[in-house]
C-alpha distance (Angstrom), angle and dihedral (degrees) to the residues before:
residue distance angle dihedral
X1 . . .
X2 3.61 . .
X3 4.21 110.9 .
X4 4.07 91.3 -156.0
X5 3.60 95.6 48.2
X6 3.76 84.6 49.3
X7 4.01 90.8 64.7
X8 3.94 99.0 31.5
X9 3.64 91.8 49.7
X10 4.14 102.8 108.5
X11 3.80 103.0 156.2
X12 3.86 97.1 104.0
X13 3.73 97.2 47.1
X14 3.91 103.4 60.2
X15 3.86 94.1 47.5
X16 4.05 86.4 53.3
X17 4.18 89.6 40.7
X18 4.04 87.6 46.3
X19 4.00 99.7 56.0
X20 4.18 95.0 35.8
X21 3.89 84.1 58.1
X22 3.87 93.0 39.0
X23 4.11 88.3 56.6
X24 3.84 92.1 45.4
X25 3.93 95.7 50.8
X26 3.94 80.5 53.2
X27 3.80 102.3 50.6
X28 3.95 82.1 44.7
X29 3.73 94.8 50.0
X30 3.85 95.6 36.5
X31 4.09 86.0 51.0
X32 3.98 94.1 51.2
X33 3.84 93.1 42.8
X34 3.86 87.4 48.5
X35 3.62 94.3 55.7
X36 3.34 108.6 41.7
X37 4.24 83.6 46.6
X38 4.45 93.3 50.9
X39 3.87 81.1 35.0
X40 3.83 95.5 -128.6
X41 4.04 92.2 171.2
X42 4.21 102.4 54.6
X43 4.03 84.3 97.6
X44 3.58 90.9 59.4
X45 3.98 115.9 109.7
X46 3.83 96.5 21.1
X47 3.61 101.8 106.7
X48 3.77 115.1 155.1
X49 4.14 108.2 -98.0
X50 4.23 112.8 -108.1
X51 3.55 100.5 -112.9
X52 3.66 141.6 161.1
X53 3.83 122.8 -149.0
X54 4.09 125.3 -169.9
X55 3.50 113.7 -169.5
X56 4.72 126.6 -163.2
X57 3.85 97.6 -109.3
X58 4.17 84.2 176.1
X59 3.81 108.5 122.3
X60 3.39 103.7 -29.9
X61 3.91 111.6 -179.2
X62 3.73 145.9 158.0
X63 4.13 107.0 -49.6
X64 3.37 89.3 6.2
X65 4.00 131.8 129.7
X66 3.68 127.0 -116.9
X67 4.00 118.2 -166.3
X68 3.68 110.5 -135.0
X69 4.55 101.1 -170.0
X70 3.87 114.5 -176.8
X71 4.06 94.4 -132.1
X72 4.22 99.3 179.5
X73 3.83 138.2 15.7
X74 3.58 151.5 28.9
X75 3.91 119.0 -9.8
X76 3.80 120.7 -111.4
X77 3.33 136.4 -155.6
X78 3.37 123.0 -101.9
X79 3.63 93.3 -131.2
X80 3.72 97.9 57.6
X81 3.28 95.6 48.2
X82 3.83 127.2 101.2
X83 4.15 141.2 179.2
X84 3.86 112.8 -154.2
X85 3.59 134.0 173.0
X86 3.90 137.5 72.2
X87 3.61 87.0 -16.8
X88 3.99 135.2 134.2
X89 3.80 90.4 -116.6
X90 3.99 99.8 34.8
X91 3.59 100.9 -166.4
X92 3.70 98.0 10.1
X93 4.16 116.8 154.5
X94 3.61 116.7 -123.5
X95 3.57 94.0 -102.6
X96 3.27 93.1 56.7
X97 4.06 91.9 59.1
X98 3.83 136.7 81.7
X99 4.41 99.8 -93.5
X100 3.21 136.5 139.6
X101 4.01 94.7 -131.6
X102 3.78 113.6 140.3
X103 4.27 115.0 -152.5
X104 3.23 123.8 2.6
X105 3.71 104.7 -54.6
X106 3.81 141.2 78.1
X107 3.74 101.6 -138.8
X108 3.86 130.9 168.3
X109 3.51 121.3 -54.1
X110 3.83 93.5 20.5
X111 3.76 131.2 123.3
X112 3.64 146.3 -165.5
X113 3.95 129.5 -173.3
X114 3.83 124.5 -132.3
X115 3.84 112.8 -161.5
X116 4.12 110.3 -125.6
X117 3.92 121.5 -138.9
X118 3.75 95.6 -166.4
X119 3.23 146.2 68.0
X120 3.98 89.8 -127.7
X121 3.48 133.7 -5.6
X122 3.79 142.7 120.1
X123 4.21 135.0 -67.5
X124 2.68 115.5 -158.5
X125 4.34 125.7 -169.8
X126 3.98 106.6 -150.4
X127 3.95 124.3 -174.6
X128 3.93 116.6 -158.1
X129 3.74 137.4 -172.5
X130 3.63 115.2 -98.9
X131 4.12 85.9 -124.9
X132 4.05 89.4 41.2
X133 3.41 91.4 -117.7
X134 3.66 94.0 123.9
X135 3.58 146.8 30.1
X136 3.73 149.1 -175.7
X137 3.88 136.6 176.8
X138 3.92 103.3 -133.9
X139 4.06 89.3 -174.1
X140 3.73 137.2 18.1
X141 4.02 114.5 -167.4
X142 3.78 131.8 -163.8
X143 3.39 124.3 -154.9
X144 3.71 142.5 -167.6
């Protein structure tokens, strides 16, 4: 047997080399296709908004309205933006409420009022997904 043939001898690698990278440019592919068939990414870019809400805990009562004013953060859309609780409207978007919110935004230093129907109870200031896909409750509230 001949010791330099031995080490210059490549013939049985490249075949090996060729079909492991031939199955791995498959799983890839097949993995890519697969996604963008089940549509794993539509999720993607809907984070809930950074936002900080204060709400007027002074008297509240029966019939009475509590002023909910978004004091810090991103702005939201009116549209995905939602007060539930132990309110009139439970579950009622903010365009639906009484505010004081001009276009179509809720932006810092803005508020809107919610009317409460008991004498305590809990408000709380929702955001949703424009698709529904996900939520997130920006502000729970108490009151007494």
């Amino acid at each position: 047997m001949n010791i330099k043939q031995l080490f210059t001898e490549e013939r049985a690698v490249s075949p090996v080399i060729g079909v492991i990278l031939m199955v791995a440019i498959t799983v890839i592919l097949a993995a890519v296709i697969g996604a963008f068939v089940l549509n794993l990414g539509q999720g993607i870019g809907q984070s809930a908004p950074q936002a900080t809400f204060e709400i007027n805990s002074t008297n509240l009562d029966s019939n009475q309205n509590a002023t909910i004013t978004h004091s810090a953060g991103d702005s939201i859309e009116k549209t995905n933006l939602y007060v539930n609780g132990d309110i009139v409207q439970d579950g009622a978007q903010v365009d639906n409420l009484l505010n004081t919110i001009n276009g179509d935004t809720v932006s810092s230093g803005e508020s809107f009022e919610v009317e409460t129907n008991a004498d305590n109870g809990t408000i709380r200031v929702t955001w949703q997904a424009e698709d529904g896909s996900s939520s997130s409750t920006l502000r729970t509230f108490e009151y007494q």
